[in-house]
GUMIKOL-467244 format. One record per residue (C-alpha): chain; residue number from 1; residue in one letter; x, y, z. Coordinates in Angstrom, 1 decimal. Each point is the difference from the previous one (the first is absolute). Layout:
NODE   unit   pos   code        X        Y        Z
NODE      A   NUM      A        X        Y        Z
...
This chain:
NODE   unit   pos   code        X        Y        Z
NODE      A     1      X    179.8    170.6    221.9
NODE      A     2      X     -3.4      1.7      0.3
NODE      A     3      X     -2.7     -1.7      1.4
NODE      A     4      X     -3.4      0.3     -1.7
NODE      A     5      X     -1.8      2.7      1.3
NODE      A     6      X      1.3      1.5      3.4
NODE      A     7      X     -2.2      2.9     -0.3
NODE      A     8      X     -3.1      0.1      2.3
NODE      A     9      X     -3.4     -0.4     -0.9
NODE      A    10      X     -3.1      1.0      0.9
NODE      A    11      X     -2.5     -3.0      2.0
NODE      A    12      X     -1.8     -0.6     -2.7
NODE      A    13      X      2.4     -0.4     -1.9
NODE      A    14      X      1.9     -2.3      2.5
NODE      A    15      X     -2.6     -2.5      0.2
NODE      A    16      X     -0.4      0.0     -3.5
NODE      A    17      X      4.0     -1.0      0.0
NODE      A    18      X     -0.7     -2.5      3.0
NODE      A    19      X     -2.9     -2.0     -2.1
NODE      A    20      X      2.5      0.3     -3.4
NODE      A    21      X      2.8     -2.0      1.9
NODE      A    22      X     -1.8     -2.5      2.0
NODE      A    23      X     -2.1     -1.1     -3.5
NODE      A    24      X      2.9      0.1     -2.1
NODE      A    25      X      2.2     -2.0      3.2
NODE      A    26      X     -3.0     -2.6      0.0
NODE      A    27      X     -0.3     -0.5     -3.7
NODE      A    28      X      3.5     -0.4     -0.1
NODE      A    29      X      0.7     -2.5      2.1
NODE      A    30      X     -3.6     -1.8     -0.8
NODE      A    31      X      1.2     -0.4     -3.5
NODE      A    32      X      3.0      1.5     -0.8
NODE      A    33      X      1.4      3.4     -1.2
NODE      A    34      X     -0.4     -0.9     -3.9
NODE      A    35      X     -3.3     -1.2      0.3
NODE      A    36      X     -1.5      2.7      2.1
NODE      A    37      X     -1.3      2.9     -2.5
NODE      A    38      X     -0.7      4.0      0.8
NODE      A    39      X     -3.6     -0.7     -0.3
NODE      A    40      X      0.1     -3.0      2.7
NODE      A    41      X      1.6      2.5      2.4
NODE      A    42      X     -2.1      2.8     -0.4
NODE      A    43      X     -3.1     -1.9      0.5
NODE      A    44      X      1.0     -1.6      3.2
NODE      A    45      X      1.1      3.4      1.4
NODE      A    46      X     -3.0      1.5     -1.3
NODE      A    47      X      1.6      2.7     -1.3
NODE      A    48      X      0.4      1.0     -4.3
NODE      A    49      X      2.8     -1.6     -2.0
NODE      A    50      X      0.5      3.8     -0.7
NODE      A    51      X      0.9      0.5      3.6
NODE      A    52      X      2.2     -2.9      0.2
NODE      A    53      X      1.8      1.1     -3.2
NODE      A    54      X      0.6      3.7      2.1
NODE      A    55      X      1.0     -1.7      3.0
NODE      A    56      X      2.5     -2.6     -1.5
NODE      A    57      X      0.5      0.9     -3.6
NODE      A    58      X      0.1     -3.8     -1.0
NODE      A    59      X      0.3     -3.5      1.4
NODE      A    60      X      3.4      0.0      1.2
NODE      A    61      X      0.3      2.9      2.2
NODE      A    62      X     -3.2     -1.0      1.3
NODE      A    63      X      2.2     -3.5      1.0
NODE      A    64      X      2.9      1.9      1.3
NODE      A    65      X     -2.7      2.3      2.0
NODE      A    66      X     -2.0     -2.8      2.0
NODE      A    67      X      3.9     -1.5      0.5
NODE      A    68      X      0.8      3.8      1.6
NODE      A    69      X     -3.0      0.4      2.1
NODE      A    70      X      1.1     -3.6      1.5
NODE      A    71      X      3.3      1.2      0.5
NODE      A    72      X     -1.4      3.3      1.5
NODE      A    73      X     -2.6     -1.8      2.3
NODE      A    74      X      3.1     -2.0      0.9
NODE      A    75      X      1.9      2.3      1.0
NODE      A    76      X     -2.2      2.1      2.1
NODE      A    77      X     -0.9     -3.2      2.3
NODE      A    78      X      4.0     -0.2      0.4
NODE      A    79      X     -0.2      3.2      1.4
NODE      A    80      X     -2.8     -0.4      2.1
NODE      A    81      X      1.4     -3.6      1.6
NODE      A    82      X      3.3      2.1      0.4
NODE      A    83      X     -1.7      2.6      2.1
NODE      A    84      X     -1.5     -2.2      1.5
NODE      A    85      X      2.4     -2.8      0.8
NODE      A    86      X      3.3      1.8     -0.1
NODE      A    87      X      0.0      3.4      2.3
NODE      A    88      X      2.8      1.9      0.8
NODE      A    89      X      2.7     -1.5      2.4
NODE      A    90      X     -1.6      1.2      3.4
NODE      A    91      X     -3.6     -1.2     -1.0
NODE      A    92      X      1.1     -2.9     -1.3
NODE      A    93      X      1.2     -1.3      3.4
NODE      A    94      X     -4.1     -0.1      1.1
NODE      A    95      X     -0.5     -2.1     -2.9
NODE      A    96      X      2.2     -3.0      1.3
NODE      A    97      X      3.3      1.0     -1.5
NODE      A    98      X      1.3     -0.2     -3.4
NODE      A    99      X     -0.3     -3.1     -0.9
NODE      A   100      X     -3.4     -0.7      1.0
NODE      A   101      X     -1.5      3.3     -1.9
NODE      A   102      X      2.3     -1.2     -3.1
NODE      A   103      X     -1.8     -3.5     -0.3
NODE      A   104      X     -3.0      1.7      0.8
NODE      A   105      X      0.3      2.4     -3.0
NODE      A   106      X      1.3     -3.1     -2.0
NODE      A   107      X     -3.1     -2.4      1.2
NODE      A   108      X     -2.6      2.7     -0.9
NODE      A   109      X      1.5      1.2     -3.4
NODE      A   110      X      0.2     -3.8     -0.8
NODE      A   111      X     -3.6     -0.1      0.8
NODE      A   112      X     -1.0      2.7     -2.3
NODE      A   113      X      2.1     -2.0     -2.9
NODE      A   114      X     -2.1     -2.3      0.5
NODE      A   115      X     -3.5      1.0      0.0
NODE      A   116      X      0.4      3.2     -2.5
NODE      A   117      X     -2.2     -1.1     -2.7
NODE      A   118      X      1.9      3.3     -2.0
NODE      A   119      X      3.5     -1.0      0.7
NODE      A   120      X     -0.8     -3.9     -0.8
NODE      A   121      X     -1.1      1.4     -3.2
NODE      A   122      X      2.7      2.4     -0.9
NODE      A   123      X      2.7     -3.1      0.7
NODE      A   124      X     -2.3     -1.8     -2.4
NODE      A   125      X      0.4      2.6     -2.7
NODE      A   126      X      3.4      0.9      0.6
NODE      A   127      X      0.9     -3.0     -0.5
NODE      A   128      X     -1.8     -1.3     -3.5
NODE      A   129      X      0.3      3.2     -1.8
NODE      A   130      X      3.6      1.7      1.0
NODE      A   131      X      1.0      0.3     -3.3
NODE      A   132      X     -2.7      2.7      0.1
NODE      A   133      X      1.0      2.1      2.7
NODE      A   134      X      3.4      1.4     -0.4
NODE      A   135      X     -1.1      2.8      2.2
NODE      A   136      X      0.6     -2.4      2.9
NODE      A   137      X      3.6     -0.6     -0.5
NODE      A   138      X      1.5      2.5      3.1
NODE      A   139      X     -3.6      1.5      0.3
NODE      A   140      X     -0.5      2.5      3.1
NODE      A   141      X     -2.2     -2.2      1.9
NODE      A   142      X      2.9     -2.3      0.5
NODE      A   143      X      2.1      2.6      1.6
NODE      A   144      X     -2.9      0.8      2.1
NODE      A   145      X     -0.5     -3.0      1.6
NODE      A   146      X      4.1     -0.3      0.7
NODE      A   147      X     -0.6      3.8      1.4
NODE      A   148      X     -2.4     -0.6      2.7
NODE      A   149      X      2.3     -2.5      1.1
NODE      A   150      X      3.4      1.9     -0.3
NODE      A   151      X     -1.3      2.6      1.9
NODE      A   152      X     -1.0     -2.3      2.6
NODE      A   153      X      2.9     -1.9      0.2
NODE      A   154      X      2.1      2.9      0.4
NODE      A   155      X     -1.8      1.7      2.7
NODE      A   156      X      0.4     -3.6      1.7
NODE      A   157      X      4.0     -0.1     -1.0
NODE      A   158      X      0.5      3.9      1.6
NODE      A   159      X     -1.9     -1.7      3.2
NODE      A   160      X      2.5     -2.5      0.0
NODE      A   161      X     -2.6     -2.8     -0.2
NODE      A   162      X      1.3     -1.0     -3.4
NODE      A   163      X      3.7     -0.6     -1.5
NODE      A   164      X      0.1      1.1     -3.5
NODE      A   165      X      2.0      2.5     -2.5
NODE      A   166      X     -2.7      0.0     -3.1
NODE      A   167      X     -3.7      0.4      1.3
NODE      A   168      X     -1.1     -0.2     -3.8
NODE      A   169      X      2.0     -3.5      0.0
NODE      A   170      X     -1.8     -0.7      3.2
NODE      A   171      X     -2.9      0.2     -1.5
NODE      A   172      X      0.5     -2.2     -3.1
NODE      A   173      X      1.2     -2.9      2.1
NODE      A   174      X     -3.4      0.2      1.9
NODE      A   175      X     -1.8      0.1     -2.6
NODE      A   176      X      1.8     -2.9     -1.6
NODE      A   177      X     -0.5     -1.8      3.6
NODE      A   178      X     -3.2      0.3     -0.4
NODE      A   179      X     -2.3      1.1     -2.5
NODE      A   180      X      2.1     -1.0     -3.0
NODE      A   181      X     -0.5     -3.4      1.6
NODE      A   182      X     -3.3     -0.1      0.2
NODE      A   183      X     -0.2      1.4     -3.5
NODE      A   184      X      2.2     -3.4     -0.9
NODE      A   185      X     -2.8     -2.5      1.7
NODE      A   186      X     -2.3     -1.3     -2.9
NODE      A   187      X     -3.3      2.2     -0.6
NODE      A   188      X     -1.8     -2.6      2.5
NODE      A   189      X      1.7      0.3      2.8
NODE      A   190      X      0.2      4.1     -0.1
NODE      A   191      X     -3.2      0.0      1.4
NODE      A   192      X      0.4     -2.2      3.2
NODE      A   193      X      0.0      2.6      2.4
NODE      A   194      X      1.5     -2.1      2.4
NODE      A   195      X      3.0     -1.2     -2.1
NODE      A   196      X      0.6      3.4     -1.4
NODE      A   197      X      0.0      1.9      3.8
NODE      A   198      X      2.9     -3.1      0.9
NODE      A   199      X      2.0      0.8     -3.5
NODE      A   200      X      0.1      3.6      1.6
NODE      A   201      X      0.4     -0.5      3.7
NODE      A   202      X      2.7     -2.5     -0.9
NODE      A   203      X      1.6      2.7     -2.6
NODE      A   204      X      0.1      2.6      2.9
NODE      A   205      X      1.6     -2.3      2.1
NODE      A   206      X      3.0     -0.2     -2.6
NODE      A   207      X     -0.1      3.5     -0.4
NODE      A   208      X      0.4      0.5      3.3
NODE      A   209      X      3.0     -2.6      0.8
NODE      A   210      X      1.6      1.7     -2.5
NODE      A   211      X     -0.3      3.7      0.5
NODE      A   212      X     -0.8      0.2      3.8
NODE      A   213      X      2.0      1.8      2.6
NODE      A   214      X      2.2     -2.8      2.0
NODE      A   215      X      0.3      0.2      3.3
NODE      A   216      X      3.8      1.0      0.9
């Protein structure tokens, strides 16, 4: 599946992109996808409906592209809290051991879940118009989150800090520890930053019952 438009673009043209999604993300969660028009977007980007026509080529992909850039932004803060969080084997030892930099990692992702007004938004839309987005259905971005984590887990496994066969598997059954469950809390609650960082901390906790190294 291609995403929309990989290609790079000029700044100019990137903020014009930037002001196209974050009107057409507010108008559709202020009042719905159906009810939101070209027009409506264009003039609260401040752009032409012409442009927003080029950029998007109608309504729906312009949907599936604020849902993408979510999903990107996502994913680049996963990399950055696993950079940050979960070092290689040697480092990791100056960060308190393995299973202080994993809830660490969990409590600060669950944070971001929490106040990211563009991934709130994304769930929201996700979520009322999926019949819409088929392009979602085993879309890159998913393997991209599950990759940062693989890799990590597996780097951990060859340290022997971890006891697993699948890293990939690994990865879905933290993610399902602990994101997925916040995801399941009602839309209320996904915003109590202090309820969310415990629904992680407490899913790394499992995680780590489960797949840590034992002592002999």
């Amino acid at each position: 599946m291609t995403m929309i438009d990989a290609s790079p673009v000029r700044q100019g043209q990137e903020q014009k992109r930037s002001a196209i999604l974050t009107a057409a993300r507010e108008l559709f969660v202020e009042v719905g996808v159906e009810r939101s028009s070209m027009d409506a977007v264009s003039a609260r980007a401040g752009v032409s409906k012409r442009t927003v026509y080029d950029y998007y080529g109608d309504k729906r992909r312009l949907l599936l592209g604020v849902v993408e850039n979510a999903g990107e932004t996502a994913v680049s803060t996963l990399r950055e809290l696993a950079e940050k969080h979960l070092p290689d084997a040697i480092a990791l030892e100056a960060h308190g051991g393995l299973h202080r930099a994993v809830s660490a990692f969990a409590a600060e992702l669950g944070g971001f879940l929490a106040t990211s007004t563009n991934y709130a938004a994304a769930i929201k839309l996700i979520s009322e118009n999926e019949s819409l987005l088929p392009e979602l259905e085993d879309h890159p971005l998913d393997r991209a989150h599950a990759d940062v984590l693989a890799e990590r887990f597996a780097h951990f496994a060859t340290a022997g800090l971890l006891n697993l066969d699948d890293p990939g598997l690994a990865a879905e059954h933290f993610h399902a520890l602990t994101t997925l469950r916040v995801l399941n809390e009602p839309a209320r609650r996904r915003t109590d930053t202090e309820r969310v960082r415990q629904i992680m901390t407490d899913g790394a906790d499992a995680f780590l019952r489960a797949y840590g190294r034992q002592p002999e």
